[in-house]
C-alpha positions as a printed Julia matrix, in Angstrom:
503×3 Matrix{Float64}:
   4.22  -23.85  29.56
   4.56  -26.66  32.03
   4.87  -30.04  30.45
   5.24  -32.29  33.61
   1.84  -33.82  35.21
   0.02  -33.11  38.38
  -1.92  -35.56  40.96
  -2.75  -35.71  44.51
  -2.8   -37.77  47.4
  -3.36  -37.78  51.24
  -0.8   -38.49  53.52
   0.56  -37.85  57.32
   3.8   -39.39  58.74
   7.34  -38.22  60.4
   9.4   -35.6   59.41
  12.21  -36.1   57.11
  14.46  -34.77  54.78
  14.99  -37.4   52.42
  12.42  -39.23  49.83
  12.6   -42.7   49.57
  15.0   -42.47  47.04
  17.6   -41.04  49.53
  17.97  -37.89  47.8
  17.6   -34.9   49.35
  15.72  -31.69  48.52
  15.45  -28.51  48.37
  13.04  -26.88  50.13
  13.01  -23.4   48.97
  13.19  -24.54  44.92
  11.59  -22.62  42.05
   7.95  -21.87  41.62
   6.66  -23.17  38.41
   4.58  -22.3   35.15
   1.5   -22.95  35.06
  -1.08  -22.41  31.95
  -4.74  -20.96  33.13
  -5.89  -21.99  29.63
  -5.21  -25.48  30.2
  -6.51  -28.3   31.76
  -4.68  -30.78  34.22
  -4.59  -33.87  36.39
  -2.52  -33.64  39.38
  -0.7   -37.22  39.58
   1.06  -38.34  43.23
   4.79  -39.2   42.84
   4.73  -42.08  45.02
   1.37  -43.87  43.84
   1.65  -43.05  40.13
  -2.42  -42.45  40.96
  -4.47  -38.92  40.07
  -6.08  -36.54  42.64
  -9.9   -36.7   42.36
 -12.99  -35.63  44.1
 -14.66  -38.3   45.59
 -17.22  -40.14  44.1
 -17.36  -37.51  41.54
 -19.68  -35.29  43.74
 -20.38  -32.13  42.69
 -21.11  -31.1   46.24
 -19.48  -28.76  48.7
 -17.35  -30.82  51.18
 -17.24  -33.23  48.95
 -13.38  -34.79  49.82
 -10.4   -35.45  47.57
  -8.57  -38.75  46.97
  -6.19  -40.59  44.96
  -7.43  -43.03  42.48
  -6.15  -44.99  39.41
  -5.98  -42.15  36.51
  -8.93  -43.14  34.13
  -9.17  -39.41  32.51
 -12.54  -38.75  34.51
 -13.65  -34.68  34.95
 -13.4   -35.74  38.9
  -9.81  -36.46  38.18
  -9.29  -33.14  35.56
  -8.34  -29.33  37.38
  -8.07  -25.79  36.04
  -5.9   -23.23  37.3
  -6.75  -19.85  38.25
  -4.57  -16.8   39.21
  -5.08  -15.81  42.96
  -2.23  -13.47  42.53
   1.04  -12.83  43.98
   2.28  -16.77  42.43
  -1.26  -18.63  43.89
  -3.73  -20.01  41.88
  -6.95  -21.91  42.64
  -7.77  -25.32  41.89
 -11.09  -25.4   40.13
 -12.15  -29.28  39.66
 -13.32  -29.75  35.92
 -16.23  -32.28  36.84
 -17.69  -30.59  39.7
 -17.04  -26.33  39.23
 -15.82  -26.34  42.98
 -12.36  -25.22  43.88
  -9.57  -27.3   45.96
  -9.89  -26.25  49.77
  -8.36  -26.85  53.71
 -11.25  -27.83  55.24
 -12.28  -25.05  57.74
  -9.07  -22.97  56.68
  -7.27  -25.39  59.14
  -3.66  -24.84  59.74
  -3.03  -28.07  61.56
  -1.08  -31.44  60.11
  -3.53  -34.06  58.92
  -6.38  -31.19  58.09
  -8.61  -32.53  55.37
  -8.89  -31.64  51.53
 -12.44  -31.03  49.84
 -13.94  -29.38  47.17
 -15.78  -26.22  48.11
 -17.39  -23.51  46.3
 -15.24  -21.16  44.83
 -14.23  -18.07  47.3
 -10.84  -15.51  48.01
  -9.88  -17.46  50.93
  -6.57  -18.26  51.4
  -7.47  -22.24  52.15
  -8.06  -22.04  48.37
  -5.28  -20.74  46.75
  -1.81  -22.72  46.48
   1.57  -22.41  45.27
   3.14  -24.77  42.9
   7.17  -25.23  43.95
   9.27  -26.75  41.56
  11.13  -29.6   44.06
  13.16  -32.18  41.84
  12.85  -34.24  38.46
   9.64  -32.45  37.51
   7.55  -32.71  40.98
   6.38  -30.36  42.63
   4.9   -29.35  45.91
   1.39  -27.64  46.73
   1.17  -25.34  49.32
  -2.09  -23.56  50.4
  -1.13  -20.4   51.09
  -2.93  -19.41  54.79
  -0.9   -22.89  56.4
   2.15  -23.08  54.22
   1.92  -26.59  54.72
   1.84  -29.31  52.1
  -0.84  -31.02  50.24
   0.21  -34.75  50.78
  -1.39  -38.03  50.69
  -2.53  -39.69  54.06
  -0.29  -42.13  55.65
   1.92  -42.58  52.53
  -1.02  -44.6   50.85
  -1.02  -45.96  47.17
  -4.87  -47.39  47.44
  -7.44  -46.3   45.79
  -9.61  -43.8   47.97
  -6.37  -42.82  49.97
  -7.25  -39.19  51.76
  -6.05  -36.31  50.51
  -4.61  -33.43  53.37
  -2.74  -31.35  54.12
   0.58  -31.73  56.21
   4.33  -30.14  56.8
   6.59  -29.97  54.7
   8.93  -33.36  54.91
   9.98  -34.01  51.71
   8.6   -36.84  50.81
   7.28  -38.46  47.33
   3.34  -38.98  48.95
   4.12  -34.84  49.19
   5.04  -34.59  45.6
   3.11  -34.17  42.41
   3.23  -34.45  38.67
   1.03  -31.76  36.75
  -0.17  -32.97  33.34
  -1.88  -30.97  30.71
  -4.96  -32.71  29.35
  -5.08  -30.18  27.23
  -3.74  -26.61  26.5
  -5.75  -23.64  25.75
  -9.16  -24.6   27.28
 -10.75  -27.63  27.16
 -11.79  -30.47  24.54
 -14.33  -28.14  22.43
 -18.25  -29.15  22.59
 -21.06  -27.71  24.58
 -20.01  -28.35  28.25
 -16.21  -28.82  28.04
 -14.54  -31.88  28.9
 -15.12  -35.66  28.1
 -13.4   -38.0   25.56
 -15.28  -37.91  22.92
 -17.54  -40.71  21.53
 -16.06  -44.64  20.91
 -17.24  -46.33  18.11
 -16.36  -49.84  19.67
 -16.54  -50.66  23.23
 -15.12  -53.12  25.72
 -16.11  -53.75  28.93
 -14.81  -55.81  32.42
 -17.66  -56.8   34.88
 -17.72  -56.74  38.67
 -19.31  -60.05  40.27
 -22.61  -59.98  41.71
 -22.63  -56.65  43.8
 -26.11  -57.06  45.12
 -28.38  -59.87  45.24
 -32.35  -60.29  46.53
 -33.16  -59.7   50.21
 -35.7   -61.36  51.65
 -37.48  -60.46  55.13
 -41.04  -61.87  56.91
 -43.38  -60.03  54.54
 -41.39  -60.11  50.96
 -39.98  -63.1   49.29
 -38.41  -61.51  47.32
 -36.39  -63.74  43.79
 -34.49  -61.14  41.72
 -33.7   -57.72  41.61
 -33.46  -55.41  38.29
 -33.6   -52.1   36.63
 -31.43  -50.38  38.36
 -31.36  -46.57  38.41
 -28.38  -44.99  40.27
 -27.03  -41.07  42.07
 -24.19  -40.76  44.18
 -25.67  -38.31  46.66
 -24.13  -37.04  50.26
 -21.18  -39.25  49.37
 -23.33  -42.03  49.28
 -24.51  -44.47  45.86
 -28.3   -44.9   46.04
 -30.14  -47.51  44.14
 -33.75  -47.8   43.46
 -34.55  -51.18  41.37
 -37.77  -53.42  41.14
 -37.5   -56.54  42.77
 -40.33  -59.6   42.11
 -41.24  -62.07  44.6
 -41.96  -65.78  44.36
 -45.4   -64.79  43.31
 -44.32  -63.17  40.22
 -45.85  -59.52  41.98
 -43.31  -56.46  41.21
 -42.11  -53.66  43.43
 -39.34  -51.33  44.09
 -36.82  -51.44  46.66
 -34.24  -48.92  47.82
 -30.29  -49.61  49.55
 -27.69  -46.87  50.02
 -24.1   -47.73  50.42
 -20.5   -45.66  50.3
 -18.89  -47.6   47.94
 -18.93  -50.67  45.55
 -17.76  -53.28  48.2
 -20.5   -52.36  50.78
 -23.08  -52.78  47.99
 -24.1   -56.54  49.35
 -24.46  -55.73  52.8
 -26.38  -52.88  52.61
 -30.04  -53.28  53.67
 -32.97  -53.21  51.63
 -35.76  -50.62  52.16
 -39.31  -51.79  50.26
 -41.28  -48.83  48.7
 -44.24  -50.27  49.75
 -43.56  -49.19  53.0
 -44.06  -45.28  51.79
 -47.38  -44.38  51.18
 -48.86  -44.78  48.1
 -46.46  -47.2   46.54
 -47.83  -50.63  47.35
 -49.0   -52.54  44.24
 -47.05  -52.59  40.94
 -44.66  -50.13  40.64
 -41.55  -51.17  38.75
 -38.81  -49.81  36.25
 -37.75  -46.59  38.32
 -35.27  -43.83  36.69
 -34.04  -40.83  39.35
 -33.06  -37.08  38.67
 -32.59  -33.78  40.04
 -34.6   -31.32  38.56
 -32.79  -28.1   38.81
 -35.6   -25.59  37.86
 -37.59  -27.0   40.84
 -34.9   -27.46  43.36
 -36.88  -31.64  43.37
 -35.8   -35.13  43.18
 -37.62  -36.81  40.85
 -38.77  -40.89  40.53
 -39.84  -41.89  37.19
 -41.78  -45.46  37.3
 -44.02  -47.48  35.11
 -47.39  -48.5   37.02
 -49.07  -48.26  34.18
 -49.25  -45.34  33.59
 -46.09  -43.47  33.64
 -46.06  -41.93  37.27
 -43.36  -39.78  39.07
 -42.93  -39.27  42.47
 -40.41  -36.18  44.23
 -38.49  -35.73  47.42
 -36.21  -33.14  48.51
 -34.11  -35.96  49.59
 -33.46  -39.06  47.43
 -31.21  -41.25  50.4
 -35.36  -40.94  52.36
 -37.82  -43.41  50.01
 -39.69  -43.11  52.91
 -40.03  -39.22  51.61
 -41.34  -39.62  48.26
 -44.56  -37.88  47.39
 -47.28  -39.72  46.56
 -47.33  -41.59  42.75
 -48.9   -39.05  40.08
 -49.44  -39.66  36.41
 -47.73  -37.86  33.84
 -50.75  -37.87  31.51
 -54.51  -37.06  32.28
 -55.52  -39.85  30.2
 -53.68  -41.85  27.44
 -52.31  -39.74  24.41
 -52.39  -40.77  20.69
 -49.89  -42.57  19.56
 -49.77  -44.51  22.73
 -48.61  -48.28  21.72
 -50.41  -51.61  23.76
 -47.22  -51.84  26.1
 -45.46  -49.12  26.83
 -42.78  -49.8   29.31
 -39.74  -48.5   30.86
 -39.78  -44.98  31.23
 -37.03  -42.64  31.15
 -36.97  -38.49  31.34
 -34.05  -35.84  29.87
 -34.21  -32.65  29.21
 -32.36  -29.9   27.07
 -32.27  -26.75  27.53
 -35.79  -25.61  26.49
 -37.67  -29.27  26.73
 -38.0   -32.38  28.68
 -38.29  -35.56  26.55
 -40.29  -38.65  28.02
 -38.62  -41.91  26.29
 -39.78  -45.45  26.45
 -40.34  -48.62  24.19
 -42.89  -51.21  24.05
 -41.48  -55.08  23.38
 -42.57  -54.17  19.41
 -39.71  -52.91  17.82
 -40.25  -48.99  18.33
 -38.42  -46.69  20.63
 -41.11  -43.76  21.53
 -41.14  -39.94  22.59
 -43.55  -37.65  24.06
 -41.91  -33.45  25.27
 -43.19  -31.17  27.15
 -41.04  -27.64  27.77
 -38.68  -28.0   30.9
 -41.22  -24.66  32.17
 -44.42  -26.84  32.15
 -42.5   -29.9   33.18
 -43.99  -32.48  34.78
 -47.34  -31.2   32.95
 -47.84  -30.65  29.61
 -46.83  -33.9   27.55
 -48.26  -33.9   24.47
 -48.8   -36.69  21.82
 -46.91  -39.67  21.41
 -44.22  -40.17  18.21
 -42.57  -43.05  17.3
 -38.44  -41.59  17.79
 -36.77  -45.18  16.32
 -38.2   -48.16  14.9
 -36.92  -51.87  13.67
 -39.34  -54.48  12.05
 -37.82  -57.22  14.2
 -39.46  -56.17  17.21
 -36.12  -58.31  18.99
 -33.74  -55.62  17.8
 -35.64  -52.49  19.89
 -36.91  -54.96  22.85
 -36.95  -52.35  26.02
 -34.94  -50.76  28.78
 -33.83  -47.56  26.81
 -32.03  -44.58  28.44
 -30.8   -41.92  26.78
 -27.81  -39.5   28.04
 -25.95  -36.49  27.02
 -22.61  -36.82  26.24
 -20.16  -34.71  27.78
 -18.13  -32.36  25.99
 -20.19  -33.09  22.59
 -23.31  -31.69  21.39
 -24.42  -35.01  21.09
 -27.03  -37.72  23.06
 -26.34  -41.24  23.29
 -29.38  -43.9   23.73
 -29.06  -47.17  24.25
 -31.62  -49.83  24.09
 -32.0   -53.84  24.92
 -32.53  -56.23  22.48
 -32.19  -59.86  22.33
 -29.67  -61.81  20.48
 -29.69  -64.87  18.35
 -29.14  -67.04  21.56
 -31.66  -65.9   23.78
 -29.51  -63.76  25.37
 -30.04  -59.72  26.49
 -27.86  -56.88  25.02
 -27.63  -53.41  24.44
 -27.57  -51.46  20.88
 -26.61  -47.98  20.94
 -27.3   -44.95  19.17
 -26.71  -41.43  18.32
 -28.24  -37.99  17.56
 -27.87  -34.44  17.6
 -30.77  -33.23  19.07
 -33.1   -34.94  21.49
 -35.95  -34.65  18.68
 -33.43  -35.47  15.75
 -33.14  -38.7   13.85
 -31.09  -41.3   15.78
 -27.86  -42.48  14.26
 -26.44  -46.92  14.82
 -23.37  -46.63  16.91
 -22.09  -50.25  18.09
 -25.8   -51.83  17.44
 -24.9   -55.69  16.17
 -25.32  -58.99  18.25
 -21.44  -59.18  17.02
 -20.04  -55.76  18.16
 -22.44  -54.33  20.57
 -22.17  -51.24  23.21
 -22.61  -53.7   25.2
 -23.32  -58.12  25.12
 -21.2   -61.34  26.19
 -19.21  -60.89  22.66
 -17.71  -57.83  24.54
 -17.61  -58.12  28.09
 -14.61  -60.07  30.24
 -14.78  -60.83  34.06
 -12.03  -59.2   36.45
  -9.4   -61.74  37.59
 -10.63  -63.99  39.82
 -14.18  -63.41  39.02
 -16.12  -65.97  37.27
 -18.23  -65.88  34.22
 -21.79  -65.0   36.05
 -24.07  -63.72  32.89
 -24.75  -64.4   29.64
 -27.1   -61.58  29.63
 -26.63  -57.97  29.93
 -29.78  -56.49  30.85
 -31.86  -53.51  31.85
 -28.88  -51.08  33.37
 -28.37  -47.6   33.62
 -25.03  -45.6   32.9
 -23.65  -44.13  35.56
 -23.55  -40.23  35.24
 -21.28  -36.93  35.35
 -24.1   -35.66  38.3
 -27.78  -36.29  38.57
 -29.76  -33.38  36.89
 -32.25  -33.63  34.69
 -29.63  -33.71  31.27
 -28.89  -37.07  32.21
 -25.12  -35.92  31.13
 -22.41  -39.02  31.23
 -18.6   -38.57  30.72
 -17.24  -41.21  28.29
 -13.72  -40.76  29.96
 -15.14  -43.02  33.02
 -17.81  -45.3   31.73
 -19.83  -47.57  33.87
 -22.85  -49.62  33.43
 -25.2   -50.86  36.5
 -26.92  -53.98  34.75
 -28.84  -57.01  35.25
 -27.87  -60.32  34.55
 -28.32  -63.89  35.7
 -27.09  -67.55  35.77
 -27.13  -68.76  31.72
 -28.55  -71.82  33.42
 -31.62  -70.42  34.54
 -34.96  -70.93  33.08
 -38.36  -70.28  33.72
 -41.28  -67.78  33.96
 -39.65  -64.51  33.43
 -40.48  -62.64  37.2
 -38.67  -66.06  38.42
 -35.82  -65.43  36.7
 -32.96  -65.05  39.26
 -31.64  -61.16  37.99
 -28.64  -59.41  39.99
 -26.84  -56.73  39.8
 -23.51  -56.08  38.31
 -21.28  -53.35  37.26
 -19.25  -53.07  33.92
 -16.43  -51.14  33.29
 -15.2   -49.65  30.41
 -11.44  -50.63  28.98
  -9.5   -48.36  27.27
């Protein structure tokens, strides 16, 4: 069984017949072994950096890159016999298979993810060349998977090109595991930590103002990566402490502070308060769906999230408030298993709550309200709760903001095996947190911006309604602010920042 790694890249150049190395190969080497019961990253000779589908879309088109190896499904494969030596490449995170864009047979063609088919622009041959590389060929070009221009960045293309022999045209293939997968519901992931450190961005994106809001901060982020684009809804408040939602749309990370602001009350029906939002596909409806507090809980739905000029008008989720309902119930968030969809929120006392309705009657149907976790210090469950399944485990994650000793915001996490079950502490102390300042460094060169971290959202393996999150690539979207800032609390200067986790 092959014991040698596998990665991809994009890259055109000239012809040659040496790598870099000066050494030269042979062109008609050895096909390989490869294991259909394992699972694989593909790993670029020259970069050292893994083959991935962008963004982690799960969407047809969707292209593949070369990015740092962080043991993400995006950057995990499967191999399955085509026949005659050819196998296709079925991406772990997304269920689509590696594919020559158009079944091109020209130099510089590009490589995506597509749904699985017989075409010959999806099945490849794995050629032993030297030292353990190998070369990819898709078998209707006989040309060579290779990464574009001989780039090592991050987000270098992946295409396909001739045959030249060199390293950005040769690959590692590494087993991530043999004989099918990591066990659990859903296959893949990394399991569950039970400590976690984190890195944080700098401020990615900051209030816009323009003639009709003025606006001060901007918070609660809730995140998709959709059309190979990140879109953010968040609440923003303006200088006269009044709060709304606002919308921005971006490609990647970088772009995330110029990207222009779109105010919901622009779309009908959303003017007034409207705050707290959480986003989802609903798969049984074929919807988008925004959750938001008003109060009371409302939804909205769109066929397409990257339009908030699209979203239906605001509907409650309950005819009229439900026992069990506390004084303040704030920030809502949905999930739903296989057979129910679970309505989560807190209320600044101490109490995480639940209302379910079945994922049939869904967005109807919620039924009385039950207290799901509870803390006398009303500090230690404060708000902001989301709750996610964890890939690979039959097991949900929620986490939940409190506030520490100082003053300042962090997050508590916990566990549980069913979405109605008893929750479980994971890393839930001031002093080893999911996540807090006593666990969180900057990136070099960025400087210490937060002593909070704040109403965030994990970002997730997809955007359906399980609200599913692969531990292998953590990230958190949060809020935080200058530790010199004081004030009323909708003055309170809140941006937006990204943590990632280190492994």
């Amino acid at each position: 069984m092959l014991s040698t790694m596998f990665a991809a890249a994009t890259a055109c150049g000239p012809a040659e017949q040496l790598d870099e190395a000066g050494v030269e190969l042979d062109e008609l080497a050895e096909g390989i072994t490869i294991d259909t019961a394992a699972t694989y990253t593909i790993v670029g000779v020259q970069s050292g950096k893994c083959v991935e589908v962008a963004g982690g879309s799960a969407a047809d088109g969707a292209g593949l890159q070369i990015a740092s190896c962080n043991g993400s499904a995006r950057q995990q494969f499967r191999m399955e016999s085509a026949g005659g030596g050819y196998y296709r490449i079925r991406n772990v995170g997304s269920d689509r298979c590696v594919d020559v864009a158009g079944a091109s047979t020209s130099d510089g063609a590009r490589v995506q993810q597509y749904s699985c088919w017989t075409g010959e622009n999806q099945q490849w041959s794995f050629t032993d060349v030297a030292g353990g590389a190998v070369r990819l060929t898709p078998r209707h070009s006989g040309k060579s998977l290779d990464v574009y221009s001989r780039g090592t960045a991050d987000g270098t293309a992946v295409t396909q090109w001739s045959w030249n022999s060199g390293t950005n045209q040769q690959f590692r293939v590494v087993p991530v595991t043999s004989g099918g997968g990591t066990g659990g519901s859903d296959g893949g992931g990394c399991g569950l930590p039970t400590s976690f450190r984190w890195q944080s961005s700098g401020i990615l994106v900051s209030p816009k103002s323009d003639a009709t809001h003025n606006i001060v901060s901007i918070k609660d982020p809730t995140v998709v990566f959709h059309n190979q684009r990140w879109n953010i809804y968040a609440t923003t408040a303006n200088t006269a402490g009044n709060w709304q939602m606002t919308h921005l749309s971006f490609t990647d990370w970088p772009q995330a502070a110029s990207a222009s602001h779109y105010y919901m009350d622009r779309t009908p029906g959303f003017s007034g308060y409207r705050c707290a939002p959480q986003i989802f596909f609903f798969r049984p409806q074929n919807k988008w769906y925004l959750i938001y507090q008003s109060q009371p809980p409302q939804f909205s739905t769109t066929d397409d999230p990257s339009r908030p000029e699209t979203w239906s008008r605001p509907q409650n989720f309950f005819a009229s408030t439900p026992a069990g309902m506390p004084s303040l119930p704030i920030d809502y968030w949905v999930i739903c298993d296989s057979a129910n969809c679970y309505l989560f929120f807190t209320g600044d006392d101490g109490r995480m709550y639940r209302s379910q309705t079945t994922v049939r009657n869904f967005p109807s149907g919620f039924g009385p309200v039950s207290v799901a976790l509870q803390d006398s210090n009303r500090y230690n469950l404060f708000e902001g709760s989301s709750t996610y399944k964890i890939k690979g485990m039959d097991k949900y994650l929620t986490l939940i903001e409190a506030i520490g000793p100082t003053g300042a915001r962090f997050y508590r996490s916990f566990t549980a095996d069913r979405l109605d079950g008893a929750w479980t502490p994971l890393a839930d102390t001031w002093n080893a947190p999911f996540a807090g300042q006593n666990n969180v460094t900057y990136a070099s060169g960025v400087a210490d911006w937060s002593d909070d971290v704040s109403h965030g959202e994990l970002l997730r393996d997809g955007n359906d309604e399980t609200a599913t999150i692969d531990t292998c690539n953590l990230q958190f979207l949060y809020q935080g602010r200058d530790p010199r800032s004081g004030g009323e609390y909708s003055q309170l200067p809140y941006r937006l920042g990204l943590l990632r986790a280190v492994r």
